[in-house]
PyMOL commands that place a pseudoatom at each C-alpha (Angstrom):
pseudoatom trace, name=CA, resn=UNK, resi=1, chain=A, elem=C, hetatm=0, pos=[-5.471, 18.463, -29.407]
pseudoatom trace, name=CA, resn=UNK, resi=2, chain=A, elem=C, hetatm=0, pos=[-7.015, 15.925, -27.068]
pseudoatom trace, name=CA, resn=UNK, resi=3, chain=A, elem=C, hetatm=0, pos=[-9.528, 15.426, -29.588]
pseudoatom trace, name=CA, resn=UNK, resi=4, chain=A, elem=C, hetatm=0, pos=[-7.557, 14.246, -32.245]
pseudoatom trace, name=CA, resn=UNK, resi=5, chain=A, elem=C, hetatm=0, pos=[-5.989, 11.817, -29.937]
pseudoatom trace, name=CA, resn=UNK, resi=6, chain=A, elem=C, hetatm=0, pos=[-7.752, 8.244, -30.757]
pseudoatom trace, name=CA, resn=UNK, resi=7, chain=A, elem=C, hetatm=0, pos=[-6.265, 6.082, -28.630]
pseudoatom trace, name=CA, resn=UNK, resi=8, chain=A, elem=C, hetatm=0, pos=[-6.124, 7.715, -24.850]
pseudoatom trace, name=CA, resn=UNK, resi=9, chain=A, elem=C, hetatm=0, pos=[-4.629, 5.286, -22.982]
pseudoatom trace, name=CA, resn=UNK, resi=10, chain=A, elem=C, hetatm=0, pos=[-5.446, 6.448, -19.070]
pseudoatom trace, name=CA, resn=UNK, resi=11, chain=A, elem=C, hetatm=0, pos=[-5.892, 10.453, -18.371]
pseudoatom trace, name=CA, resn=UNK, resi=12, chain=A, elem=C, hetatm=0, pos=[-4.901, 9.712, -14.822]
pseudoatom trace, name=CA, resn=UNK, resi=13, chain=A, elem=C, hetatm=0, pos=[-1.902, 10.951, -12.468]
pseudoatom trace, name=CA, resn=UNK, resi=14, chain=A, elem=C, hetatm=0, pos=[0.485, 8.147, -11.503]
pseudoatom trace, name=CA, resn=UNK, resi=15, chain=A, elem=C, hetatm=0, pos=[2.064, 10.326, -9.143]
pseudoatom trace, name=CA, resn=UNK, resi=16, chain=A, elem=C, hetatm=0, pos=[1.006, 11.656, -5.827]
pseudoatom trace, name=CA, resn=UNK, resi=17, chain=A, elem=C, hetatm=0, pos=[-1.304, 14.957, -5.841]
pseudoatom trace, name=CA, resn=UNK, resi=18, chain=A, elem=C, hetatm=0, pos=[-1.812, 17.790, -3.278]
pseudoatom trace, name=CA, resn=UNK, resi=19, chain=A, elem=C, hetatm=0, pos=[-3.906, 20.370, -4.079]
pseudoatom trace, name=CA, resn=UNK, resi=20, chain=A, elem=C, hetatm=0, pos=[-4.670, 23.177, -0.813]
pseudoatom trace, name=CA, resn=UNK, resi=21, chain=A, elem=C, hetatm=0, pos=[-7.071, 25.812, -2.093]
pseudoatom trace, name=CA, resn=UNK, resi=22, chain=A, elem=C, hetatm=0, pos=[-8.991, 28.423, 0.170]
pseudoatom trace, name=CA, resn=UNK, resi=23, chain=A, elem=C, hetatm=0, pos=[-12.554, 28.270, 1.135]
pseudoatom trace, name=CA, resn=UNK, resi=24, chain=A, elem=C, hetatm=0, pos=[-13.493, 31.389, -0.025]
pseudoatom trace, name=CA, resn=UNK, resi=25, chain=A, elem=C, hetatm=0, pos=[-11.675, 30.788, -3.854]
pseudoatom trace, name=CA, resn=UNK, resi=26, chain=A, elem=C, hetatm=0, pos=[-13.927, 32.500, -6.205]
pseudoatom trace, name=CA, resn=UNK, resi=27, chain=A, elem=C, hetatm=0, pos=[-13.355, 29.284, -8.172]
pseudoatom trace, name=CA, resn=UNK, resi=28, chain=A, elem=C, hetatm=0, pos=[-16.396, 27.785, -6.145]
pseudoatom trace, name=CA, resn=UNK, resi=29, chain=A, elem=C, hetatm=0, pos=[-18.259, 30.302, -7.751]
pseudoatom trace, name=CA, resn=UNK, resi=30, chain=A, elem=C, hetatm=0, pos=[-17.925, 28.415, -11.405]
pseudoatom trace, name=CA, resn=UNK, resi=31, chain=A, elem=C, hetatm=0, pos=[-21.293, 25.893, -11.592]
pseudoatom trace, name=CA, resn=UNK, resi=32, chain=A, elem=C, hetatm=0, pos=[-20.257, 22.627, -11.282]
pseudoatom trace, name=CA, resn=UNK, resi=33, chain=A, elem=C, hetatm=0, pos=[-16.851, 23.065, -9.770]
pseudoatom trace, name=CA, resn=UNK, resi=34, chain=A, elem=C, hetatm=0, pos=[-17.320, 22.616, -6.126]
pseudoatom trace, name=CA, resn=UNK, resi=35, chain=A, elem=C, hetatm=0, pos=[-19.662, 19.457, -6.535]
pseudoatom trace, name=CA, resn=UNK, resi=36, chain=A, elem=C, hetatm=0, pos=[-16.357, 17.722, -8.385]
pseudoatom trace, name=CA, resn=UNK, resi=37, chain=A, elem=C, hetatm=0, pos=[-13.850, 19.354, -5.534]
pseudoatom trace, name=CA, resn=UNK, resi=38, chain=A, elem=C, hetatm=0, pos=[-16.497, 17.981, -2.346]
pseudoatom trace, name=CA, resn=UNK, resi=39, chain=A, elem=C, hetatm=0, pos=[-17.864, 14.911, -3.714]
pseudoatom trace, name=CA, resn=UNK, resi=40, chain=A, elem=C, hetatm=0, pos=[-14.537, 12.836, -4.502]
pseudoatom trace, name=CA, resn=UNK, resi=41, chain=A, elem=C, hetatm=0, pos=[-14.999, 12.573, -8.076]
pseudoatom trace, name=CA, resn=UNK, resi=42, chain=A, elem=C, hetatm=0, pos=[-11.292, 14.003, -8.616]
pseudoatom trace, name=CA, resn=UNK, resi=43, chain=A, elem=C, hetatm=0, pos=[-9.739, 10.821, -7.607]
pseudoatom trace, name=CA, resn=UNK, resi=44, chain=A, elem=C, hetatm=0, pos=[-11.228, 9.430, -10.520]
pseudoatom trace, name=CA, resn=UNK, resi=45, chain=A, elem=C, hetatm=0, pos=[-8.290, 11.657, -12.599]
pseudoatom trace, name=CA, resn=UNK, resi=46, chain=A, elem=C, hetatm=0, pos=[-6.299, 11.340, -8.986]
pseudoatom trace, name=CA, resn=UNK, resi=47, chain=A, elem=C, hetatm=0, pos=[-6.081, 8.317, -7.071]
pseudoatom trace, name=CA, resn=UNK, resi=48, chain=A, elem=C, hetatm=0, pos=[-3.917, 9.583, -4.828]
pseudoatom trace, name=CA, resn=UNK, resi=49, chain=A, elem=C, hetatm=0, pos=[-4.996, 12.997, -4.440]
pseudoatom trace, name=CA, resn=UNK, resi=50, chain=A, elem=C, hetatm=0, pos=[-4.997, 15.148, -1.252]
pseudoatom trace, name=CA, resn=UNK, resi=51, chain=A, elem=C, hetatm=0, pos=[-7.067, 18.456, -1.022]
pseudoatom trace, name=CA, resn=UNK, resi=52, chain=A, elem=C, hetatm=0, pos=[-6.779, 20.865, 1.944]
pseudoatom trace, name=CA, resn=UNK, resi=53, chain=A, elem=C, hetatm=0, pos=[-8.990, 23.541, 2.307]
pseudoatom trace, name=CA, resn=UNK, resi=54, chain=A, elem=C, hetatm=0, pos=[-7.655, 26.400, 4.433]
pseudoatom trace, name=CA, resn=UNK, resi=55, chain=A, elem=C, hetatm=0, pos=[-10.734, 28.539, 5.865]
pseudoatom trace, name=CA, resn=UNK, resi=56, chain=A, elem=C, hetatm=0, pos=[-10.061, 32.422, 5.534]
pseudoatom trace, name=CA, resn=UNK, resi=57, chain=A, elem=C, hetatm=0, pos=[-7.869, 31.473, 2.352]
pseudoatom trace, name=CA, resn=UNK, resi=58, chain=A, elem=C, hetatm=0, pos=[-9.214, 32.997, -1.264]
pseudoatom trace, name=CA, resn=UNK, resi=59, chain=A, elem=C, hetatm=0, pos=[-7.499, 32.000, -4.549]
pseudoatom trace, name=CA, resn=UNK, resi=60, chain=A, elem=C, hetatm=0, pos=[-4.117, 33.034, -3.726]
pseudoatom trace, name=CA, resn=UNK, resi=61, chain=A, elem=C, hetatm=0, pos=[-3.257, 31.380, -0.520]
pseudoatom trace, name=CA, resn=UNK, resi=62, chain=A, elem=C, hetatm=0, pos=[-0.138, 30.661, -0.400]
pseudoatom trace, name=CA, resn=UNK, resi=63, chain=A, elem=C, hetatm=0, pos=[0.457, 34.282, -1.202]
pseudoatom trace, name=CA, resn=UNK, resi=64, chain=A, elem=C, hetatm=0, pos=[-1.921, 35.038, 2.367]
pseudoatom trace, name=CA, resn=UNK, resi=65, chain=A, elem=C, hetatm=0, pos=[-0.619, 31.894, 4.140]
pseudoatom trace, name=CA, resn=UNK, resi=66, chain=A, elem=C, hetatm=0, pos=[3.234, 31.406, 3.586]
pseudoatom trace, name=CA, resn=UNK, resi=67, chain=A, elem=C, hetatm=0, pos=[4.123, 29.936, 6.667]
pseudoatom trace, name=CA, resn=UNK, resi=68, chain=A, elem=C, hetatm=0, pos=[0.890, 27.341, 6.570]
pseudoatom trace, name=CA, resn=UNK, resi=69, chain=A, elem=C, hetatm=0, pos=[1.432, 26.465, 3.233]
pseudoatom trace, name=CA, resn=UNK, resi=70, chain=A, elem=C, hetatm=0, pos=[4.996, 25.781, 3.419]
pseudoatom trace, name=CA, resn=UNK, resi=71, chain=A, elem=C, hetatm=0, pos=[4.340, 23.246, 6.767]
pseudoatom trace, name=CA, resn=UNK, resi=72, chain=A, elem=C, hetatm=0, pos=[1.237, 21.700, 4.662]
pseudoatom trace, name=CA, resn=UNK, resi=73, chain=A, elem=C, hetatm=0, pos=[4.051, 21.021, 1.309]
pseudoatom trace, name=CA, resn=UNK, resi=74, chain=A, elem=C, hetatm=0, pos=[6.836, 19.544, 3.755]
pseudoatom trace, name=CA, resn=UNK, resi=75, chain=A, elem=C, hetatm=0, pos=[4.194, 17.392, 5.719]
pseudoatom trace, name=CA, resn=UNK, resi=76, chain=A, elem=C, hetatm=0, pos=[3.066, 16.253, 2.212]
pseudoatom trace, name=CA, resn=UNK, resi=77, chain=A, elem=C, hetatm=0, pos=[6.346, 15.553, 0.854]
pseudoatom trace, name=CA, resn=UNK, resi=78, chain=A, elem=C, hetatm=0, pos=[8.069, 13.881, 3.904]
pseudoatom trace, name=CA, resn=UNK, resi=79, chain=A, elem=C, hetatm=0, pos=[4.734, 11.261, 3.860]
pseudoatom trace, name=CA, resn=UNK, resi=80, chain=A, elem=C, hetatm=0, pos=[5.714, 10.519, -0.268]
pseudoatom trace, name=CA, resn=UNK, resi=81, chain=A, elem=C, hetatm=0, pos=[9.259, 10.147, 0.018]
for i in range(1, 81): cmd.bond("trace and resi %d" % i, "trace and resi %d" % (i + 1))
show_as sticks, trace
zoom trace
């Protein structure tokens, strides 16, 4: 319905993003996708945006990193109180 929308005012978050995918995330595989993950252009939608990449992780990491993921979401959270 975004197309029908003619006055957009700002398709930004306001809020604090943290986004931890896995290096090996078939996701990469889609053209296009890693160039907007790498280069930065996500904080154009996400000023305050946080990405960790976790190196043996695939698209389901928190489901084959528990422990890491859960340290990486408190860390997050206690620095945006």
């Amino acid at each position: 319905a975004l197309h029908r929308m003619t006055k957009h005012v700002d398709p930004k978050f306001q809020v604090p993003v943290f986004m931890v995918m896995g290096e090996k995330d078939y996701c990469f595989k889609f053209p296009g996708f890693e160039t907007a993950m790498r280069s930065g252009v996500m904080k154009t939608f996400a000023p305050d945006l946080k990405i960790t990449y976790i190196p043996e992780g695939c698209h389901f990491v928190q489901e084959q990193f528990p422990d890491q993921i859960n340290d990486l979401l408190l860390g997050f959270l206690k620095d945006h109180p």
